[in-house]
C-alpha positions in Angstrom: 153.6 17.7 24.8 154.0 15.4 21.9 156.3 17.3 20.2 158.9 17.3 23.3 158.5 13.5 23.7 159.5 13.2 19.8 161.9 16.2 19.9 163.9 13.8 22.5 163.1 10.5 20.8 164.9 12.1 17.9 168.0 13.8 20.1 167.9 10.6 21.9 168.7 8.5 18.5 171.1 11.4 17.6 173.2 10.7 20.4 173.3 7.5 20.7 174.6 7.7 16.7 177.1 9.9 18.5 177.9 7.4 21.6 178.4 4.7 18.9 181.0 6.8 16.7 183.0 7.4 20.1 182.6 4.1 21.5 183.7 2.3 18.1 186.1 5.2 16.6 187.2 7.8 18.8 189.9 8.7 16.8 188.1 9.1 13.5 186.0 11.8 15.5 189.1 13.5 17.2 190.5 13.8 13.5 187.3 15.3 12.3 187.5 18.2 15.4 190.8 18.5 14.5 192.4 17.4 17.0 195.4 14.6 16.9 194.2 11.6 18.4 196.5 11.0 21.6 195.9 7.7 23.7 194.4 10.5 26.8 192.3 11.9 23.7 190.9 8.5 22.7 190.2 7.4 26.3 188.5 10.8 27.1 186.2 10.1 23.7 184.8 6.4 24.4 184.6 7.8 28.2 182.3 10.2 26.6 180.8 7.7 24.8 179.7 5.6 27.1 178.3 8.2 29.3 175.9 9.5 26.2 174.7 5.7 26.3 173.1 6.6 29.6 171.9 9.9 28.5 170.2 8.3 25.3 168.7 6.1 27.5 167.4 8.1 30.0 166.2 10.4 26.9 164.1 7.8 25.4 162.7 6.3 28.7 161.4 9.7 29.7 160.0 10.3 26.3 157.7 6.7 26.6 157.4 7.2 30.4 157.3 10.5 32.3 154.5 12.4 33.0 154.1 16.3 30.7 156.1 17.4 33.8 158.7 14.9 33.2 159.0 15.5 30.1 159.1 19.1 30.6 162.2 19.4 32.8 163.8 16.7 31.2 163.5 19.4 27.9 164.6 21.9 29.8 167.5 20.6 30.6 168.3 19.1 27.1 168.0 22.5 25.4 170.7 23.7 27.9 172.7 21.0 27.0 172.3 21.1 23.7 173.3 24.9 23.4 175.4 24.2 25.7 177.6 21.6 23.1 177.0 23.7 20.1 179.3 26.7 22.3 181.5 23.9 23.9 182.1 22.6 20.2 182.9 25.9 18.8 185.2 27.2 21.6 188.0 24.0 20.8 191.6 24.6 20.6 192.2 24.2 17.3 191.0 25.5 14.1 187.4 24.7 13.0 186.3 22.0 10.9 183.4 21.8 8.9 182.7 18.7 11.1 182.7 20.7 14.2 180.7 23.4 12.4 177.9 20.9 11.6 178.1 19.6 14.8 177.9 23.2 16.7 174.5 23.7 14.2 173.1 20.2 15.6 173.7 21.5 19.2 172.2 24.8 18.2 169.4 23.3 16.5 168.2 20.9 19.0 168.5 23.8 21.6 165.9 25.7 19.3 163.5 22.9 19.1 163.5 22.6 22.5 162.8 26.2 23.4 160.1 26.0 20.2 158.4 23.1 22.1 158.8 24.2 25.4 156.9 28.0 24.4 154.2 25.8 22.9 153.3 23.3 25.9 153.8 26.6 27.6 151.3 28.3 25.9 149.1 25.3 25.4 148.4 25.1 29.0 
């Protein structure tokens, strides 16, 4: 189980690097998408930003605090999520970026830590 709680000590940190880059320049990270920042666009991306603060926090508290069956769902959940951006991020209207490439691997790459933890506590028990 000490894998999981790492694996979402780690995606916890990961986004709240993320929350801060919307928070503090949204339009920096619409330009890196590809998209052109648009006052809607902006206020959409620290929107988003803010909510991640709640999901990094939630992240790391369950990580330091919930019981293996906590941490369990909580991973489950997380590695839909996570796939769930790296899709999200490649299915944009616009042309692809290397940013939203990298990005799309991060989501994709959490997601497979999470099922790579998950099939070990699994097997573990």
């Amino acid at each position: 189980m000490t894998f999981l709680r790492y694996t979402l000590r780690v995606g916890a940190s990961v986004f709240g690097l993320s929350a801060l880059a919307l928070i503090l320049a949204p339009s920096l990270f619409l330009e890196l998408l590809g998209f052109e920042a648009s006052l809607p666009l902006v206020w959409s991306m620290v929107l988003i930003g803010v909510t991640l603060v709640a999901l990094t926090g939630n992240m790391a508290v369950v990580s330091f605090t919930a019981s293996d069956r906590g941490v369990q769902a909580a991973a489950v959940v997380m590695m839909l999520a996570s796939g769930g951006l790296g899709v999200t991020t490649l299915l944009i209207p616009v042309p692809l970026t290397w940013f939203s490439i990298v990005y799309a691997l991060i989501g994709f790459g959490f997601s497979t830590v999470y099922v790579v933890g998950l099939t070990r506590a699994s097997l573990a028990r």
